[in-house]
C-alpha positions in Angstrom: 23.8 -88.7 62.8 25.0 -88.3 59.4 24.0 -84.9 57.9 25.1 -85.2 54.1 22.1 -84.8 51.7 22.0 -86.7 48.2 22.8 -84.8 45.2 19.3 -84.8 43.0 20.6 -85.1 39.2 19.4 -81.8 37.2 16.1 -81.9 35.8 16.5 -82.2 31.9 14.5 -81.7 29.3 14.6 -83.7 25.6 13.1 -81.4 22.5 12.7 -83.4 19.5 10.2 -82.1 16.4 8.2 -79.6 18.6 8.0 -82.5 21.0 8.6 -82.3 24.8 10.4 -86.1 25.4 10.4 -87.5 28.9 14.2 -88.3 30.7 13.5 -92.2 31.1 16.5 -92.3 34.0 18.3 -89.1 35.4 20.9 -91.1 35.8 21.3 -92.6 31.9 23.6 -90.6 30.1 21.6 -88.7 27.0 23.2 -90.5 24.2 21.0 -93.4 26.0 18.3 -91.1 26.2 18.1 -90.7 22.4 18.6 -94.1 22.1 15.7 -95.0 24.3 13.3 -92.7 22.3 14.8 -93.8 18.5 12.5 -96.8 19.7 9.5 -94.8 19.1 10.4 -91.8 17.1 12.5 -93.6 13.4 13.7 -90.5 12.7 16.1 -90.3 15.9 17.6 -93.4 14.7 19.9 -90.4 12.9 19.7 -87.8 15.1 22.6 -85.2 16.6 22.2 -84.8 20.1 22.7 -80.9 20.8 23.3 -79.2 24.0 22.6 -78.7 26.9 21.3 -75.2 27.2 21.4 -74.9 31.2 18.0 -72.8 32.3 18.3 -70.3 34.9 17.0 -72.9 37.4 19.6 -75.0 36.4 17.4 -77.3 33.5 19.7 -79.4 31.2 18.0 -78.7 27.8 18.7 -80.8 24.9 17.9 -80.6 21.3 17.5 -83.7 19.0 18.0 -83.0 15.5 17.8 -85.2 12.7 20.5 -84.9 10.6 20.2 -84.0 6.7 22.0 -84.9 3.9 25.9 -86.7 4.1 29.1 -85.4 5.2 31.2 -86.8 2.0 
């Protein structure tokens, strides 16, 4: 009988604009993440991808912020 148990991926959490965004996959990285939601949401077309905080139950929690302005 083989006793090893699957590793669940954290639970993570996507805060864009006062929005709560859904994780499409566990498993896609979160630069895909963002990608997936620029679909619906323009303004993460240009968005930084910040984080993750880690919660004390061990949430991934990720800010999407639009970034301002240009770097030159």
């Amino acid at each position: 009988m083989n006793n090893t148990t699957a590793t669940l991926p954290a639970k993570r959490t996507f805060n864009y604009n006062g929005m709560k965004l859904d994780d499409p996959d566990p498993s896609m990285p979160p630069e895909k993440v963002l990608e997936f939601h620029a679909l619906l949401h323009a303004g993460l077309t240009n968005a930084a991808l910040k984080g993750p905080a880690i919660g004390p139950d061990g949430e991934q929690t990720y800010k999407l912020e639009v970034k301002i302005g240009d770097d030159n």
